[in-house]
C-alpha positions, -999 to 999 in steps of 0.1 A, spaced: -66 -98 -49 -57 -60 -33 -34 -74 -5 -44 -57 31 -16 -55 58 -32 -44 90 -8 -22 116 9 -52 124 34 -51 157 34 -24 188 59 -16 204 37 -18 238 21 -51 221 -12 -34 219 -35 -52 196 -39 -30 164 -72 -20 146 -71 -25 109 -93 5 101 -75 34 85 -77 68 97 -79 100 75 -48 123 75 -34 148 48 -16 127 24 11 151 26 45 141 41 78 160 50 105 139 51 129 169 61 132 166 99 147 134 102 174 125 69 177 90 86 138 87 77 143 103 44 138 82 14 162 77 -14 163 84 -50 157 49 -60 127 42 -40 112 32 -75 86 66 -74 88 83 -111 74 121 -102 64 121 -134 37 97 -135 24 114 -104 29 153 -119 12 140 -152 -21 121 -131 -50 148 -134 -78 155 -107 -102 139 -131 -87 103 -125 -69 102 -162 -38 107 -173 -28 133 -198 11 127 -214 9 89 -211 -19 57 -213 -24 31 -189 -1 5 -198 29 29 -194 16 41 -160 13 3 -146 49 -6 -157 62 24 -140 41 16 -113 51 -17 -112 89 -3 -112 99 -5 -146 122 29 -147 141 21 -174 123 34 -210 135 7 -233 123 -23 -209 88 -6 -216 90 -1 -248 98 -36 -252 68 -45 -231 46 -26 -250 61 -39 -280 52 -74 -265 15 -67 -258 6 -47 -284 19 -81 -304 -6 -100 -284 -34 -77 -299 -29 -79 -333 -28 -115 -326 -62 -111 -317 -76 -89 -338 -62 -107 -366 -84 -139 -354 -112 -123 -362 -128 -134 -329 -135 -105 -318 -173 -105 -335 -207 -102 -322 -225 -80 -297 -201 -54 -271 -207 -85 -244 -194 -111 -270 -166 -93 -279 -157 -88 -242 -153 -124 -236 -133 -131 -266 -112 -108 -252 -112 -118 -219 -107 -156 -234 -79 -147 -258 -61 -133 -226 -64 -161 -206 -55 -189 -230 -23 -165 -245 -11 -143 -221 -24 -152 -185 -14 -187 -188 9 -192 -150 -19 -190 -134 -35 -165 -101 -13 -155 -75 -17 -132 -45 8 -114 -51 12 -111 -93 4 -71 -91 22 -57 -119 17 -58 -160 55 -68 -161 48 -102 -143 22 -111 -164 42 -107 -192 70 -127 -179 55 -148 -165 20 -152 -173 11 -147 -135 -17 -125 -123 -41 -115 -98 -67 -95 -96 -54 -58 -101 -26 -66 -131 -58 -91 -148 -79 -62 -149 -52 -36 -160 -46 -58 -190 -84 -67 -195 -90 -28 -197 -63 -25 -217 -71 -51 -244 -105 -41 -247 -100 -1 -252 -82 -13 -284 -119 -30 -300 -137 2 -288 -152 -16 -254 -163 5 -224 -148 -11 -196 -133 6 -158 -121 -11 -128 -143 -18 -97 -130 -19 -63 -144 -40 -32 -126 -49 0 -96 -70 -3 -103 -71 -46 -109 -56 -80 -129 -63 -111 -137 -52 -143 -174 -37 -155 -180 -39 -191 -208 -9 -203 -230 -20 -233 -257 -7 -247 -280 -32 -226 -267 -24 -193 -231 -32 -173 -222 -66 -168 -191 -76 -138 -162 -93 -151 -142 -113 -127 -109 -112 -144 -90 -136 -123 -116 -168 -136 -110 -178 -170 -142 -192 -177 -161 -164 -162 -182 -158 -192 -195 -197 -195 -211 -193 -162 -228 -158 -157 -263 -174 -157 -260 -196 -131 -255 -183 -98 -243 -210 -81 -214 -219 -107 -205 -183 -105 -197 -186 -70 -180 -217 -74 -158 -205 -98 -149 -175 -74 -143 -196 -42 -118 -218 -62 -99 -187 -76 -102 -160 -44 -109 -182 -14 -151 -182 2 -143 -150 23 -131 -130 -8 -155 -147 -29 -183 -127 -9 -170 -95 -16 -160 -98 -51 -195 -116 -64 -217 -81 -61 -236 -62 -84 -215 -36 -105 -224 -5 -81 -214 -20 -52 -180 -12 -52 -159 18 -57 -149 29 -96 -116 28 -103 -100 46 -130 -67 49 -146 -48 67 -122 -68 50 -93 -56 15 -109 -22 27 -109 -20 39 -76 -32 2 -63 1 -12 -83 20 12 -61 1 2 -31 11 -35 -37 47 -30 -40 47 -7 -7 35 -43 11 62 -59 -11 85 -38 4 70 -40 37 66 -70 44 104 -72 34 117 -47 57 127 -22 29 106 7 53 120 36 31 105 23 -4 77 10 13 67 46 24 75 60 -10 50 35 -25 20 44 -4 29 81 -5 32 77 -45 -2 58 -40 -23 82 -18 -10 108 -42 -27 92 -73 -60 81 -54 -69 102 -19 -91 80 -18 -73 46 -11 -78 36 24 -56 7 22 -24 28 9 -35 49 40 -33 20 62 -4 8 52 19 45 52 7 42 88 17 9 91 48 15 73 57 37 106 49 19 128 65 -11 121 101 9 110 100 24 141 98 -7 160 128 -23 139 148 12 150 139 6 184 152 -29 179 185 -20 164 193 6 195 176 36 180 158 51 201 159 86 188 148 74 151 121 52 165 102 81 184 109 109 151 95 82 129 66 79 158 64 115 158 61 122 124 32 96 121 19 121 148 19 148 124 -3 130 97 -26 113 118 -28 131 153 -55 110 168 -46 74 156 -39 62 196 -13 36 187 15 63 177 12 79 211 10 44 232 44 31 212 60 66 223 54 61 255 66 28 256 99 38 238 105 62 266 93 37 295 121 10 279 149 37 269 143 45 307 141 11 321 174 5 299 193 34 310 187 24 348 197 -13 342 231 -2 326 235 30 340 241 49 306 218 64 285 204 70 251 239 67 234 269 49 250 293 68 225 282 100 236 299 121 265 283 123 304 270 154 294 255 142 262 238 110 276 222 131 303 207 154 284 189 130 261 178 111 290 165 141 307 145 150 270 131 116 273 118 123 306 106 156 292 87 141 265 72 112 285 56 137 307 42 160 279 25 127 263 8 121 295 -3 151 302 -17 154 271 -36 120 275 -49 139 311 -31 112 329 -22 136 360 -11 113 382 11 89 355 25 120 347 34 133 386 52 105 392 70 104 356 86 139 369 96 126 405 112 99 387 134 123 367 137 143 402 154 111 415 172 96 390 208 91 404 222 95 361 206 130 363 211 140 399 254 133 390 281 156 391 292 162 355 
């Protein structure tokens, strides 16, 4: 299944909306090095220099782009799982089961797969080529990767489909395209019968998945190459997410909005990604880096409302803090120091609600500063 991960925690415990809002997919990391990702965030430039505008790439195929997708950086680990697959295909063609009409040899593919390669079974979260080839794990994106994959070497037609929360494949033959659910074995032994066909997808997805994955072939968005591999990305940036690991986490979804503008989930979750790191920075004492990474969530989506509430209630806490203990933003920093931060918090505080038109909020925000004994004392 594609994994969703709505905007998950407020800092003002708002409830968050899931929907995604559209921002430039752009990102400068260089105000803030404590938000700047590392070299080893797992992103090779190059896959993402070599994707062109036309959804294919040019100095590499598929399989390659997935494993480095899937963070396999190291060259002879994917040549050995190239090595490995491409084994796996001349084990197939050398069966000579792959006979008949383009539909016929599309499920001797998609059988030969299951019964020697995807053998562990479907898993949420078995994204990437590599796992499958471990492992024999899969879910919906990596089964469909490797389906394409497979297929391209008999001369099929086959691309990727996207619906909510899940991909499939779509075979083109001469008689028309046919859906193939990739995550269900057995798929081709029931595509007459309806009601088998949804069986077989409640057991596999779950009945709410189920409904979104059993439509007809147009339904969904096309995926191709690049748009594949920039769901493989997307994944891992909820790995890393979901794990804490903020900085990799952005690089994923930035690596994945940069394949495929289109991907409102990778757009989701880069939002996400900020909003949940800057609550972990509040956490830890930081105020400072909680409201740059709020602010720099600002500056690629300027109207989603939850950035400016969780600023606001960064500087009503930092306040509420510094008047319980008397200090500031920074205990380590000099009278001078912690005074002026505090009296930029105020400053800011008042700007944000001005900007929402709240007049009055805002009034009092300033008499606050006016009487607050930390600013009003003698350096």
């Amino acid at each position: 299944m594609l994994r969703n991960f709505c905007f998950a925690i407020s800092l003002s415990f708002i409830a968050a909306s899931a929907s995604a809002q559209s921002f430039d997919a752009r990102f400068d990391f260089g105000q803030a090095s404590a938000t700047k990702p590392q070299a080893n965030d797992g992103v090779d430039l190059r896959l993402l220099a070599d994707a062109d505008r036309d959804g294919r790439f040019d100095g590499i195929d598929l399989l390659e782009a997935a494993l480095v997708a899937g963070g396999t950086t190291d060259a002879q680990r994917r040549a050995a799982y190239r090595q490995q697959f491409n084994g796996i295909v001349d084990e197939l063609r050398l069966s000579g089961r792959v006979v008949g009409t383009e539909l016929d040899q599309a499920r001797a593919v998609h059988e030969f797969l299951h019964a020697r390669l995807l053998t562990g079974g479907f898993r949420d979260a078995a994204t990437t080529v590599e796992g499958a080839l471990d492992q024999g794990r899969f879910n919906c994106i990596s089964s469909v990767i490797l389906f394409r994959l497979a297929a391209e070497k008999f001369g099929l037609r086959v691309h990727g489909v996207e619906v909510p929360g899940h991909a499939y494949a779509v075979v083109e033959t001469a008689a028309g395209a046919t859906v193939v659910q990739t995550t269900c074995p057995a798929w081709f032994a029931v595509l007459g019968n309806d009601d088998q066909r949804r069986t077989m997808l409640q057991q596999t997805l779950g009945e709410r998945a189920a409904t979104d994955a059993d439509r007809a072939p147009a339904a969904g968005r096309r995926l191709s190459d690049v748009g594949l591999a920039a769901i493989v990305f997307y994944n891992r940036g909820l790995d890393h997410l979901e794990a804490g690991r903020y900085a990799e986490a952005l690089a994923a979804n930035r690596a994945a909005l940069q394949l495929d503008a289109r991907n409102e989930t990778a757009r989701a979750n880069l939002l996400a990604t900020l909003n949940n790191w800057s609550l972990a920075e509040f956490r830890n004492g930081e105020a400072e880096a909680a409201l740059r990474l709020l602010e720099q969530g600002l500056a690629v989506a300027p109207d989603y409302e939850l950035f400016h509430e969780n600023r606001i209630a960064v500087y009503q806490q930092t306040l509420a803090h510094a008047a319980a203990n008397d200090v500031a933003l920074n205990n380590s920093a000099s009278p001078a120091e912690q005074r002026a931060a505090l009296r930029s918090c105020y400053v800011r505080w008042h700007a944000e609600l001005l900007r929402r038109g709240e007049a009055a909020e805002a009034q009092r925000v300033a008499s606050r500063a006016e009487a607050d004994p930390f600013l009003r004392a003698t350096p």
